[in-house]
PLY file of the C-alpha trace (Angstrom):
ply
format ascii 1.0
element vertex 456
property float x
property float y
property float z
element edge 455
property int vertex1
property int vertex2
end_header
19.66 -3.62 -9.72
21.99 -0.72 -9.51
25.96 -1.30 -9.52
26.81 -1.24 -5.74
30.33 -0.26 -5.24
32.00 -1.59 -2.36
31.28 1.02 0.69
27.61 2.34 -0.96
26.60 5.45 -0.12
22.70 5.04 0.75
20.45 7.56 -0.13
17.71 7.03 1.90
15.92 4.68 4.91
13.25 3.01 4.22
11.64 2.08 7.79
8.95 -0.86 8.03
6.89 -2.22 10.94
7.08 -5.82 9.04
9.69 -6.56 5.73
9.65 -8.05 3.55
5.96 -9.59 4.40
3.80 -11.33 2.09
0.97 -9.50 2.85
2.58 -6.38 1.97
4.33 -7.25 -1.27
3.45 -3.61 -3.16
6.42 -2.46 -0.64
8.92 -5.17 -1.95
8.01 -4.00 -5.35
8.58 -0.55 -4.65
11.86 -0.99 -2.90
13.31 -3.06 -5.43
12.11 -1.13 -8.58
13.46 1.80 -6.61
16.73 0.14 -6.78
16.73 -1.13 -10.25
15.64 2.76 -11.30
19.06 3.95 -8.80
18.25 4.85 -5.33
19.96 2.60 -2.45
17.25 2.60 0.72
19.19 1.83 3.76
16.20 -1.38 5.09
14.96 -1.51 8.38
12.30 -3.86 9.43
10.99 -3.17 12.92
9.77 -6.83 13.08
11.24 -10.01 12.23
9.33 -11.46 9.01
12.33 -13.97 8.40
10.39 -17.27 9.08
6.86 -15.95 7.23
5.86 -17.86 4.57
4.41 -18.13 1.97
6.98 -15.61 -0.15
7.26 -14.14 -3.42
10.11 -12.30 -3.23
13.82 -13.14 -3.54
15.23 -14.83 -0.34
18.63 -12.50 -1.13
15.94 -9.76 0.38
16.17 -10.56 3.90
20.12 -10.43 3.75
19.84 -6.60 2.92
17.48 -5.98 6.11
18.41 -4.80 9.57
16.03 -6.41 11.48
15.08 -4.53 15.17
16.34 -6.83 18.20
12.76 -8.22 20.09
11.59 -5.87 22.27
13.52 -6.88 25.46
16.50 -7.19 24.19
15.87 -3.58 21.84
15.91 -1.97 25.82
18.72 -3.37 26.76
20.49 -2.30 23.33
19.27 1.52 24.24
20.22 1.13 28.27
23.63 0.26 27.19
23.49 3.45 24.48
22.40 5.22 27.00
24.98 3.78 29.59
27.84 4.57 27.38
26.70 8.21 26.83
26.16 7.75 23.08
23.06 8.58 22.87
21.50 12.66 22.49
20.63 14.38 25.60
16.60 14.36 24.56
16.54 10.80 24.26
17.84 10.24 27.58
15.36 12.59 29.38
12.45 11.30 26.72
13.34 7.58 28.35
13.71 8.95 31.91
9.71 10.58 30.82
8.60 7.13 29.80
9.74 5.32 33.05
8.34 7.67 34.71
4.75 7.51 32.20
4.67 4.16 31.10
1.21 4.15 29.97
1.80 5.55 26.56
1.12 3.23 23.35
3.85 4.27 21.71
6.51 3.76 24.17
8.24 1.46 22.53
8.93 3.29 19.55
11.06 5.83 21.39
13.73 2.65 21.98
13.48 1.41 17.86
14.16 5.24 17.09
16.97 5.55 19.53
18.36 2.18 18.10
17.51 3.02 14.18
18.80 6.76 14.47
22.48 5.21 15.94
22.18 2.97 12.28
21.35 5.94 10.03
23.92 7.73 11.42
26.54 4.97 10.56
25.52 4.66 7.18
25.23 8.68 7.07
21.32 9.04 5.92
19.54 11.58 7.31
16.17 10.61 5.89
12.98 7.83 6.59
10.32 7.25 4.83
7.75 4.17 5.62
4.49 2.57 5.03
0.89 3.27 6.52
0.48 6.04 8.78
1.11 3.42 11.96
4.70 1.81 13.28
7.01 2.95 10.74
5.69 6.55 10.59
5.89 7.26 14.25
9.33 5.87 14.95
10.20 8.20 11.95
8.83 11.03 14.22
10.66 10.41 17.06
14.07 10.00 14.90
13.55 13.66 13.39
12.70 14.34 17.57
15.75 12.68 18.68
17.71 13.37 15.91
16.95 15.86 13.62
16.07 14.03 10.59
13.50 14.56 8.37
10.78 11.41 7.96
7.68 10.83 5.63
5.26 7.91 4.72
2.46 6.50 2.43
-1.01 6.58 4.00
-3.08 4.04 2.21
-6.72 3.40 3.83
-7.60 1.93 7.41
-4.73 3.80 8.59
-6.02 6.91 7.62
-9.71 6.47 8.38
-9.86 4.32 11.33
-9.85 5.68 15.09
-6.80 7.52 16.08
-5.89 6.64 19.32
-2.16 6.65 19.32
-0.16 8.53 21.97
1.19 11.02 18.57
-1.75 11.95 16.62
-2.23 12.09 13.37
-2.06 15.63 13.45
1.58 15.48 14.48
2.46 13.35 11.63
1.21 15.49 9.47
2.20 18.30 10.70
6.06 17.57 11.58
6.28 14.90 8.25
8.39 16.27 5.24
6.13 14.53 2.50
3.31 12.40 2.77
2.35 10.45 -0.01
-0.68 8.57 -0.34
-2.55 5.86 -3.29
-5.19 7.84 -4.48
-6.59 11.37 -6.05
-9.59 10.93 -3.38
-7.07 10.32 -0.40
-5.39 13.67 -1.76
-8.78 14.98 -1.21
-9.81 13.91 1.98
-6.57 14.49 3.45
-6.29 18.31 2.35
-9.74 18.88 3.90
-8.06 17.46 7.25
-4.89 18.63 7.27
-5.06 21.92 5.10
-1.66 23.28 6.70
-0.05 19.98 4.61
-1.26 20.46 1.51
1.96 21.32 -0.11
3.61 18.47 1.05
0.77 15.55 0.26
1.38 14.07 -3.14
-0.51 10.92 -4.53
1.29 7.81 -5.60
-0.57 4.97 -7.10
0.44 1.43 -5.70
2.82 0.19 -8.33
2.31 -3.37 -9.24
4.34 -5.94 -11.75
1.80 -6.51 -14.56
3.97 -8.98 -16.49
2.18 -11.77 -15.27
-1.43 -10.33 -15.53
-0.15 -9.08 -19.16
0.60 -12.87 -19.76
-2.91 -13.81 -18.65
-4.08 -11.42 -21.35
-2.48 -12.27 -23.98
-3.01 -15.94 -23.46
-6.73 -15.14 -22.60
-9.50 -16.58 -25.22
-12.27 -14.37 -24.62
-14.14 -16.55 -26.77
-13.76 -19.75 -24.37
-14.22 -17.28 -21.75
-17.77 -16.32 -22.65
-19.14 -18.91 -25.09
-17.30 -22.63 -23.64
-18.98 -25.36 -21.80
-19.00 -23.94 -18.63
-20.87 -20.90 -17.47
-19.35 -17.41 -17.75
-17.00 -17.11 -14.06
-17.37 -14.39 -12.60
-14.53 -14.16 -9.94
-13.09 -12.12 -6.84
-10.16 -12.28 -4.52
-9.90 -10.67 -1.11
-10.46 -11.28 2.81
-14.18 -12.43 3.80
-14.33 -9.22 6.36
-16.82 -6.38 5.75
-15.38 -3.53 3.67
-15.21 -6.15 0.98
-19.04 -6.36 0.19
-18.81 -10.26 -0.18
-22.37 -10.23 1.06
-23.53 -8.11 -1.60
-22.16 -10.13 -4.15
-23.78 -13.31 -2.86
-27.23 -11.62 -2.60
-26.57 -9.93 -6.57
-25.94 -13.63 -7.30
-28.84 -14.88 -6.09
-31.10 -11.82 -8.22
-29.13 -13.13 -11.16
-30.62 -16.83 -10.51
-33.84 -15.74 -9.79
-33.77 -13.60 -13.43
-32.77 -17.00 -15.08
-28.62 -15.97 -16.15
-26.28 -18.45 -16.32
-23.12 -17.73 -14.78
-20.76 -19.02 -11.83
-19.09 -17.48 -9.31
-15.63 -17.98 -7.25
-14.46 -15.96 -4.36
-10.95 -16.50 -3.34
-9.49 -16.35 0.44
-10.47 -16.40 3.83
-11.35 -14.47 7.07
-14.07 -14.29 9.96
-17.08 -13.81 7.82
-16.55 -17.68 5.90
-19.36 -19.01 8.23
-21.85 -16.33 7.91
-20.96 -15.84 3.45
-21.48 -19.60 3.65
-24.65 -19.74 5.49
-26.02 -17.11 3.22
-25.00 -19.36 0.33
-27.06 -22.18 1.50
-30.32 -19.74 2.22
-30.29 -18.39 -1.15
-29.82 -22.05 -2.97
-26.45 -20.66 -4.83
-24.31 -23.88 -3.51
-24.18 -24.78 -7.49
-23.02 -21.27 -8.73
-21.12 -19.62 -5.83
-18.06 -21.18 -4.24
-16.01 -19.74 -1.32
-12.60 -21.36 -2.62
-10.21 -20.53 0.52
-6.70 -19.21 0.01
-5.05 -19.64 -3.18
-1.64 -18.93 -4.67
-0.60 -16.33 -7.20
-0.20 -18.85 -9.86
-3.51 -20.43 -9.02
-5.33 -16.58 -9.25
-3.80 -16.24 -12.40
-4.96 -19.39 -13.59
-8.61 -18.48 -12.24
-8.09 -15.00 -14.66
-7.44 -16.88 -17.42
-10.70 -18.05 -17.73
-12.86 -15.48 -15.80
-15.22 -13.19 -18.09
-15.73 -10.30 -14.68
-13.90 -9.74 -11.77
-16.38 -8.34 -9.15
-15.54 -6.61 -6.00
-18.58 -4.51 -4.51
-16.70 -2.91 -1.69
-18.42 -1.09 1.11
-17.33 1.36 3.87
-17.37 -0.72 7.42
-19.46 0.41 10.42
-16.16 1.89 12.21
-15.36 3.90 8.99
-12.87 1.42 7.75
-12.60 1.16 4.03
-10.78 0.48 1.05
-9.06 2.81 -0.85
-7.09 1.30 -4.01
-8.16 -2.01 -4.58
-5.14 -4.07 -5.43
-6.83 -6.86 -7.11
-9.01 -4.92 -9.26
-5.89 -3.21 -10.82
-4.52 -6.42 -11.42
-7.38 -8.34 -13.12
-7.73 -4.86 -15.63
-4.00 -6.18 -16.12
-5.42 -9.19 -17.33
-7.73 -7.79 -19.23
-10.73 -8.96 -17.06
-13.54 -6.49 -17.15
-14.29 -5.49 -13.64
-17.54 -4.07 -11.36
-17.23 -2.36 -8.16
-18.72 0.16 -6.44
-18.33 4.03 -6.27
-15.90 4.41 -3.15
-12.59 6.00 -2.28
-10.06 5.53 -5.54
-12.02 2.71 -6.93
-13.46 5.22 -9.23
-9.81 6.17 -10.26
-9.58 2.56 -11.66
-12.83 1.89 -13.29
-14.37 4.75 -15.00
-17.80 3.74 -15.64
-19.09 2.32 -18.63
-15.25 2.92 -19.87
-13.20 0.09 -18.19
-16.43 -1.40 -16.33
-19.03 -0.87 -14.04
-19.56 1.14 -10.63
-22.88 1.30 -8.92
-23.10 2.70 -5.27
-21.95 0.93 -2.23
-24.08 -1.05 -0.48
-26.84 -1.49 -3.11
-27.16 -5.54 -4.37
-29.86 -5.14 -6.54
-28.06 -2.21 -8.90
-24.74 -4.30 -8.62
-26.87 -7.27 -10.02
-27.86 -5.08 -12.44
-24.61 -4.30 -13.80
-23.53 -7.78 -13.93
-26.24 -8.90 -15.66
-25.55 -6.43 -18.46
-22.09 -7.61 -18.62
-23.20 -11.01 -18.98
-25.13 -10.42 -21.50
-22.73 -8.00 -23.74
-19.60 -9.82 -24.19
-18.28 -8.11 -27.15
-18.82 -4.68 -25.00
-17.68 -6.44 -21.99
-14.36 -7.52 -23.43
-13.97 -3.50 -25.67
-14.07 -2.16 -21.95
-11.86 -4.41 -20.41
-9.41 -3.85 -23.13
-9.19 -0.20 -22.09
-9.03 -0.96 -18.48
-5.49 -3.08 -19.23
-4.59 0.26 -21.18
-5.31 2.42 -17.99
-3.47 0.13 -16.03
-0.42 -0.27 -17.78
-0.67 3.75 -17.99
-1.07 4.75 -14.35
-0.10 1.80 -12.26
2.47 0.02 -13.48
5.65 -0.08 -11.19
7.91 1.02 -13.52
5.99 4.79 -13.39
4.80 4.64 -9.53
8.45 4.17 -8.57
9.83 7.38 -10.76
6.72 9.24 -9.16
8.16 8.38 -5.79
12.22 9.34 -6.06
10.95 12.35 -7.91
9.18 13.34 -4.76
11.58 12.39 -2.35
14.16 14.57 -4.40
12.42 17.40 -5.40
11.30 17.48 -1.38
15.42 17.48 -0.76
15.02 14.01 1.37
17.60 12.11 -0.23
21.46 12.17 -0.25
23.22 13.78 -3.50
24.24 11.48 -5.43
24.96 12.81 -9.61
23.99 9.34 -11.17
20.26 10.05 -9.74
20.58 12.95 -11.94
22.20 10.64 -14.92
19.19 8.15 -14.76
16.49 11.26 -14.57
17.89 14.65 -15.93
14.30 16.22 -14.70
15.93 15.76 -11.33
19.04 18.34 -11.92
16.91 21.59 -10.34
15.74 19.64 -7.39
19.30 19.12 -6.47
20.27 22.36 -6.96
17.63 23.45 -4.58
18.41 20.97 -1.61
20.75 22.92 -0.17
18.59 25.90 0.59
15.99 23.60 1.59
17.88 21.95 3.65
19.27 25.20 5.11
16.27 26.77 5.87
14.79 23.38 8.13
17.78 23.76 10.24
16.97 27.30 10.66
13.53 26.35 11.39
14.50 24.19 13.48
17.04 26.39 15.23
14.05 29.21 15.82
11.99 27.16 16.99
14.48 25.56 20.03
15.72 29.70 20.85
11.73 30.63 21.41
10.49 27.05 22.39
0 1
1 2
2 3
3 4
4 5
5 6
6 7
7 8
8 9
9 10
10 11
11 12
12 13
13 14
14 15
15 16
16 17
17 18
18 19
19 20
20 21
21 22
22 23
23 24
24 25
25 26
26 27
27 28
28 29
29 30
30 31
31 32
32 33
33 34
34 35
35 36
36 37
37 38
38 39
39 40
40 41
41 42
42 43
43 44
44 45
45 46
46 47
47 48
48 49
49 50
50 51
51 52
52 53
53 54
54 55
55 56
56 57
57 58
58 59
59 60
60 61
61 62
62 63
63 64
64 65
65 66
66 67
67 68
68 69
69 70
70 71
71 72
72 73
73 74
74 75
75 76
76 77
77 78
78 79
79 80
80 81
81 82
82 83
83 84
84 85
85 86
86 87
87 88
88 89
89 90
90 91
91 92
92 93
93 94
94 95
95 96
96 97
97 98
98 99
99 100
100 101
101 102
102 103
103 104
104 105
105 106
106 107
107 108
108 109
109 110
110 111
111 112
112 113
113 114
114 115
115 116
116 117
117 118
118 119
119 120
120 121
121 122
122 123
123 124
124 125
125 126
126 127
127 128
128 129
129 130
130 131
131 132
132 133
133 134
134 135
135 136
136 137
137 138
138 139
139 140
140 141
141 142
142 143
143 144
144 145
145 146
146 147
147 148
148 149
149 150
150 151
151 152
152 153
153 154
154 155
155 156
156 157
157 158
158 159
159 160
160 161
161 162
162 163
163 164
164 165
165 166
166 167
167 168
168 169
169 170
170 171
171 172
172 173
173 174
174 175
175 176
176 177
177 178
178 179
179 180
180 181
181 182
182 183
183 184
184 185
185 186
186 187
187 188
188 189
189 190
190 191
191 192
192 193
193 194
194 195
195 196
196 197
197 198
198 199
199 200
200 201
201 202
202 203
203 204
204 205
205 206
206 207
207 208
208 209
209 210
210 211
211 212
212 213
213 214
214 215
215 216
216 217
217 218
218 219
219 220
220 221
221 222
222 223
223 224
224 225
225 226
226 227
227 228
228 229
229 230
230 231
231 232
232 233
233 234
234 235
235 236
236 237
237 238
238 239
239 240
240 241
241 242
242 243
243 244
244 245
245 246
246 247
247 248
248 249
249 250
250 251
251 252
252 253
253 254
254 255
255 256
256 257
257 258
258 259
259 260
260 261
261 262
262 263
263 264
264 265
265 266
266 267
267 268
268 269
269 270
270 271
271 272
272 273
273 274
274 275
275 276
276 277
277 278
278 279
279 280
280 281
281 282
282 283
283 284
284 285
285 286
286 287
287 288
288 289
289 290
290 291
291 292
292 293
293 294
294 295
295 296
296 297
297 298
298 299
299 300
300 301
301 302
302 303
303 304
304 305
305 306
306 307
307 308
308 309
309 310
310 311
311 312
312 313
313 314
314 315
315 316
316 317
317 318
318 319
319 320
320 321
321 322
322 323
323 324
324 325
325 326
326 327
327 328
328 329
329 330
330 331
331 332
332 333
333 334
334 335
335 336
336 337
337 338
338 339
339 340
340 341
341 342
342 343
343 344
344 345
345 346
346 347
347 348
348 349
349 350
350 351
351 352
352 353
353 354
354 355
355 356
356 357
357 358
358 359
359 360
360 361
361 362
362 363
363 364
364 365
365 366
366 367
367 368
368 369
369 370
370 371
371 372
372 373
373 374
374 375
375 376
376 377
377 378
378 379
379 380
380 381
381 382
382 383
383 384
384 385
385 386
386 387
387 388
388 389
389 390
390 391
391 392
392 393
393 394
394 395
395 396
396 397
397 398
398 399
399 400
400 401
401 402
402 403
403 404
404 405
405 406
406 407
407 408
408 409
409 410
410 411
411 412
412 413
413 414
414 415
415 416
416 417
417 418
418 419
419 420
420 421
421 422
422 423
423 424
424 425
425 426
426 427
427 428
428 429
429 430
430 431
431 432
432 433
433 434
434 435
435 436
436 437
437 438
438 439
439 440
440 441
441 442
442 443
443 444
444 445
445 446
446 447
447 448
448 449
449 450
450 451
451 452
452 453
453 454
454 455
């Protein structure tokens, strides 16, 4: 963590709908390798996460959050702003509009950007950047509305692909963001295809993760025991029992791989709506001896399933509503343990495993040719464990926290979104032009800005 001295200036605000949240811990990591690498995010968490458990982050975490007020008291916060004449003249007529039109989904984040914007402006940041293109990202429209300030986010998957039927488009975020950043070359892609006028300004950042304990696993893995011990070779897989996660097509590659006479076992880690109808399927194929829907397990117990897993298998699919995955967390984590993985050929996944490299792809939605794969890692264990090898290489390479984080402040400064500050340019000298160029940047948005008010 950086030296904080005792009035810090803050660089930037970070801007969550939930934080710190268990389900989201790639945004703890990136906050607090942010901070270790020198940049101070001013936190705001539009929800209160402070009795969610389980956690794996420092309880010290919450302490340097500004949670939102609950919704009815947030309004009467914003009526007293307003009451008090402290608030900007287009906030006040943008409330008066929502009384008025009270139908609009996104009402309420007109009050948690008239609250946040009175924050930044206490603790002098001018700046907000947040996660998925959802909550976070639309407050941080309405605070560059209300306020002037510049916002971006991270787009990820589901909030990118899914049905956009907010009251401010996607097309506004895009077009009125500073920077958007999202997990993967093929997002990059897609997204400059959709929005072509933001091209400039979309930059791809992988998910950073902490490999240290996946590097453990590795190093304390016997690939021998793994392949050739009493027990039949596990092949393994964590994630929700919902569609996009191809569960179903594992089950049915599992039962091919009985019916061809392999020997192998097979766990599948968590939980979610599709338990009863993965189970039933289970019992129709006669797999109750080899497959096993485990439930919800901690990160210690995961690792411990790693340790003695010879493939991690994931065949994900792309939902009937268009909802899919883009980055697979778990599948960069079990290359961290040096766990040969299979998956299928959709959005990044293809950025992780590069086929018959660091493991196996097949198309989506094909069992039989993901059986296939398996059953050639199965029975190649020298060539299994050569490719998972270089998988733990790629992974330490690209996705390690340590690099995603330096990716991300050298965006947000070279974009001129964060406060000078010369130690930034002490920790990364690369970073001396893009403060020299802030200024003008900076300059020429207010004039922008101030062109586009005198012919509005």
């Amino acid at each position: 963590m950086p030296n904080h001295h005792p009035d810090p200036e803050y660089h930037l605000a970070y801007v969550f709908e939930r934080f710190p949240s268990f389900t989201q811990t790639f945004c703890v990591r990136e906050v607090l390798e942010l901070e270790r690498q020198g940049l101070r995010p001013l936190l705001f968490s539009i929800r209160d996460t402070r009795d969610e458990v389980p956690r794996n982050f420092p309880d010290e975490l919450y302490d340097r959050v500004i949670f939102l007020p609950e919704e009815k008291t947030l309004v009467e916060d914003v009526k007293a702003l307003k009451a008090g004449g402290e608030l900007p003249q287009c906030i006040v007529l943008t409330l008066r509009h929502w009384k008025e039109k009270a139908d609009g989904r996104d009402k309420v984040r007109v009050y948690e950007a008239a609250w946040i914007g009175q924050k930044m402006l206490e603790h002098g940041v001018t700046h907000s950047h947040s996660h998925f293109a959802g909550v976070g990202a639309r407050t941080g429209w309405w605070l560059r509305f209300f306020y002037d300030f510049t916002f971006s986010f991270t787009g990820h998957a589901n909030d990118l692909w899914c049905p956009d039927d907010f009251a401010l488009s996607r097309e506004m975020l895009f077009e009125d963001a500073s920077l958007i950043v999202t997990v993967s070359d093929y997002t990059v892609r897609d997204l400059n295809v959709r929005f072509s006028a933001a091209t400039s300004k979309t930059k791809r950042v992988y998910n950073g993760l902490n490999l240290a304990p996946f590097q453990e696993v590795a190093e304390a893995r016997n690939a021998g025991a793994v392949w050739k011990g009493d027990e039949a070779p596990l092949i393994f897989s964590v994630g929700r029992l919902i569609e996009k996660k191809g569960y179903d097509d594992l089950i049915r590659a599992c039962g091919m791989l009985k019916t061809q006479g392999r020997k192998f076992r097979c766990i599948i880690v968590g939980d979610g709506p599709m338990e009863d109808e993965l189970n039933a399927m289970i019992s129709e194929l006669g797999l109750e001896s080899e497959v096993e829907l485990a439930g919800p397990k901690s990160q210690d117990e995961i690792l411990e399933y790693l340790s003695g897993t010879a493939i991690f298998a994931l065949p994900c699919v792309t939902e009937h509503d268009g909802g899919k995955d883009n980055l697979p967390t778990v599948i960069m984590e079990a290359m961290g343990a040096s766990v040969v993985c299979a998956s299928t050929i959709l959005a990044g996944v293809p950025e992780m495993i590069i086929d018959h490299e660091t493991g196996r792809l097949v198309p989506e939605r094909e069992p039989e040719q993901f059986a296939g794969i398996l059953a050639d890692l199965l029975a190649d264990p020298k060539r299994s464990e050569e490719m998972a090898a270089l998988g733990k290489k790629r992974a330490e390479t690209l996705f390690a926290k340590e690099e995603t984080a330096k990716q991300m402040r050298r965006h947000l400064v070279r974009f001129g979104l964060v406060n000078f500050d010369p130690e930034l340019i002490t920790h990364d000298p690369e970073l001396k032009a893009a403060f020299q160029s802030q200024k003008w940047m900076r300059f020429r948005r207010k004039f922008r800005r101030l062109k586009e008010e005198r012919y509005a």
